[in-house]
Each structure stands twice: as C-alpha cells, then as structure tokens.
N, C-alpha and C positions, 0 to 999 in steps of 0.2 A: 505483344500486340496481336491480334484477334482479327482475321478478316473478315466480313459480312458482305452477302449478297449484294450487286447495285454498287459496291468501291467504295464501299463505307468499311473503316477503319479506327477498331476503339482503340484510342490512346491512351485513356487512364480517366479517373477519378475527377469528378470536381474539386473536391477538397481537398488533392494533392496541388494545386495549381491557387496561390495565395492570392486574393485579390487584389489586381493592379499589379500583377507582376508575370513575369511568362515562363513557359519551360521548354524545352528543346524535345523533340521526339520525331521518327522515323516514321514513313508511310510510303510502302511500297517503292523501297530505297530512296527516296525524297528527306530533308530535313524541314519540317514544318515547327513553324513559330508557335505555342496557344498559348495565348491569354484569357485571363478572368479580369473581364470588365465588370464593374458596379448590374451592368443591367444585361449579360453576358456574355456568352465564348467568344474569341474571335481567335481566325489561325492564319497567316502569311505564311510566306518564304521566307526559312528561317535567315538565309542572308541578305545583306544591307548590299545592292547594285553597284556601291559606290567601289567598295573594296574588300567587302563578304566581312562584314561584320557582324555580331553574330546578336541576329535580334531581339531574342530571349532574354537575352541582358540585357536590356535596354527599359530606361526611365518609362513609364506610362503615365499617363494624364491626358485628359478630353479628351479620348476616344483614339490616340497617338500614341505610338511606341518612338524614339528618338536612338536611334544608333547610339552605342556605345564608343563606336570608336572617332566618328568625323562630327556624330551630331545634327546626320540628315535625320527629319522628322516624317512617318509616315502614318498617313489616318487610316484606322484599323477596319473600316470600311470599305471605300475605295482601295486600297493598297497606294494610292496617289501622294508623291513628294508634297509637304505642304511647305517648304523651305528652301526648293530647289528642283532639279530637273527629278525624272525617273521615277517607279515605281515597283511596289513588290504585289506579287501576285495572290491572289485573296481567295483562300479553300471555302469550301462546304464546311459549318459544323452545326451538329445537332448532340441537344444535353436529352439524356433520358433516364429515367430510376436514377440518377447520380451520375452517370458514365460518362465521357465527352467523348463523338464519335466526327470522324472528320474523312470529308471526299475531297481530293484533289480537283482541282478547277483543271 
C-alpha cells in the first residue's frame, strides 16, 4: 500500500476486486471493506457493528453487502442498516488509470 498526498491510499487494482464481490485491506492501520459494484467502488468499515463480522465476505446485491455471520444488511452508500438498527461507516474512493485509491471518512 502506497500513501499519496491529501490521505489518499492506493489499495490495489480494479481487476483484483471481482465484481459484486469484496476484499479486505488496510489503510492507515484501519481494515476497510472494497467492493466492485456493476456501476462502481464502494469501501466501508470492514466490520459488521453487530458482532465484527467480517464484511468482505459478505453476499452483495442492490447496492448491499449482508453480513456473513448474523445477516445484517447494509447499503454501500449510506453505510445505513437496511434490516435493522446501526451502521458502517462509508470511506472516500476514487478509480484512476486502473488503481482503487481510498480516503478514510
């Protein structure tokens, strides 16, 4: 990982990140979620509020990741439970030449 000016933090590749699916990675000792949505990046807090599940693994569809382990659902937008209380916190990311580059909120 690569730091840039401004707390912008390249994490990797577009096309290491399958689409509709996440990967786990590190930023400025933080674990941040990314996903490849159909229409682009999106990065939370890699764990689920409920019990630190671990969001990377988790189902994606409409624009939602779905904890792997309880099943809370959160929109990749807002960070906001769409199934119940809580929410995960929603980074900066920006794609360029290929790259995904992500600022912590």
């Amino acid at each position: 990982m690569t730091a840039v000016a401004w707390t912008w933090t390249l994490v990797g590749r577009v096309e290491d990140i399958p689409l509709l699916e996440g990967r786990s990675v590190a930023v400025d000792g933080r674990r941040v979620a990314i996903f490849r949505l159909p229409d682009r990046i999106a990065a939370v807090d890699a764990a689920c509020p409920h019990s630190g599940g671990p969001l990377s693994d988790g189902i994606v569809a409409d624009h939602c990741v779905t904890c792997p382990l309880h099943g809370w659902r959160f929109d990749l937008a807002s960070g906001r439970a769409v199934n119940g209380p809580g929410a995960v916190t929603v980074h900066d990311v920006r794609e360029h030449d290929g790259e995904v580059w992500v600022r912590l909120a």
